[in-house]
N, C-alpha and C positions, 0 to 999 in steps of 0.2 A: 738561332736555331741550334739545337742539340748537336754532338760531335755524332756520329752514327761509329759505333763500336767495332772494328773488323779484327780481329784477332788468330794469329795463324797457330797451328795446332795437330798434331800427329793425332788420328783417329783410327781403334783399330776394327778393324775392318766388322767384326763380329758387332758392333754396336752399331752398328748404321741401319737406320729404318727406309725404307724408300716412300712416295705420296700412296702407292698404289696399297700398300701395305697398310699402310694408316686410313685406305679406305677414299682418299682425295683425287684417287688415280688408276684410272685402268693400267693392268699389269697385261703389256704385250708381250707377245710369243716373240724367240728370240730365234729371227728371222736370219736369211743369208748376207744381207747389209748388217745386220748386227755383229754378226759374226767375223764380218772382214774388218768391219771398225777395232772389233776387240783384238780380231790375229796381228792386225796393225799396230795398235796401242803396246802388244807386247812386245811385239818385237823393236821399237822404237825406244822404248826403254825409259824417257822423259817426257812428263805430263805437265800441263797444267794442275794445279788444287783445285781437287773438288771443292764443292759448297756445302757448308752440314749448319743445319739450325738446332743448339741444343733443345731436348725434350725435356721439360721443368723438372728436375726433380728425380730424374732415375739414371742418368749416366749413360743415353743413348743420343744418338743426334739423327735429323731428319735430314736426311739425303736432298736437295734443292736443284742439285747438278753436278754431273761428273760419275753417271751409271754405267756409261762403257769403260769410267777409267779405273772404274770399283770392280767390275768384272775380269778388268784386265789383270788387275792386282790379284784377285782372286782365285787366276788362270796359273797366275807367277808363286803360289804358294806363301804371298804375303802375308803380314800381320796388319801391318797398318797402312796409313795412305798420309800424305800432308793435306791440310785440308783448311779452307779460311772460315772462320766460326763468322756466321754471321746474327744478328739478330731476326726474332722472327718474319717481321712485316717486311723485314731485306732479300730474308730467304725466299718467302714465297713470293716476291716480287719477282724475284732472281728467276724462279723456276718458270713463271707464267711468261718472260721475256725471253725466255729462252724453247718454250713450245711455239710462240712465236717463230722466231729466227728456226727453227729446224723445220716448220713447216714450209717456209720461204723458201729451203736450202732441197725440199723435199720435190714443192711445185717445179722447181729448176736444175731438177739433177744434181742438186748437191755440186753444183759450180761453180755457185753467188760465195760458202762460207760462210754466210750469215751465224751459223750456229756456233760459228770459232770464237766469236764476239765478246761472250762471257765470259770463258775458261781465259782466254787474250787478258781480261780484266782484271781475272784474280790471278793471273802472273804477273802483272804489270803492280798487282798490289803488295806482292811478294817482294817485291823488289825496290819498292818505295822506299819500306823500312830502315 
């Protein structure tokens, strides 16, 4: 079997498309849990990498996971974010297992951390190297 390609990568914030954007994903209204996710993220200061899938050919990548940490960035007047390139069948795997695990985290008051699973993963991959 093929090596699967993961590649880490400063992305700036201005190139990131999200699913909802591209039409593959409802765009929710940015609710009071989102909002405490993101005042949190800021003020914490260290992230997981997000997940970005390059878009063939125009120098934009697909947001997969990591939307409260792109908002937070975006709160903080950043430019860019660290972020793991993944390939595309990885990315949108990424994204659909991780709507998963936050709805799990959703049924259960956000107790269980299921949704911590992923961003966990691509630290863990950060750090492999």
């Amino acid at each position: 079997m093929k090596a699967i390609k993961i590649k880490k990568v400063k992305v700036e914030l201005s190139k990131l498309v999200t699913m909802a954007e591209m039409g593959l994903g409802v765009e929710r209204p940015l609710n009071k849990e989102k909002r405490t996710w993101i005042n949190k993220l800021k003020k914490d200061g260290a992230w997981d990498p997000i997940l970005v899938t390059p878009i063939k050919d125009s120098g934009y990548y697909l947001l997969t996971d990591g939307w409260h940490r792109v908002q937070a960035a975006k709160g903080l007047k950043r430019k860019t974010i660290n972020a793991l390139r993944l390939p595309a069948n990885v990315g949108l795997s990424m994204a659909k297992a991780n709507k998963i695990l936050r709805d799990i985290d959703r049924e259960h008051g956000f107790k269980l951390h299921c949704s911590d699973i992923i961003g966990h993963w691509a630290m863990m991959e950060t750090l492999l190297e």
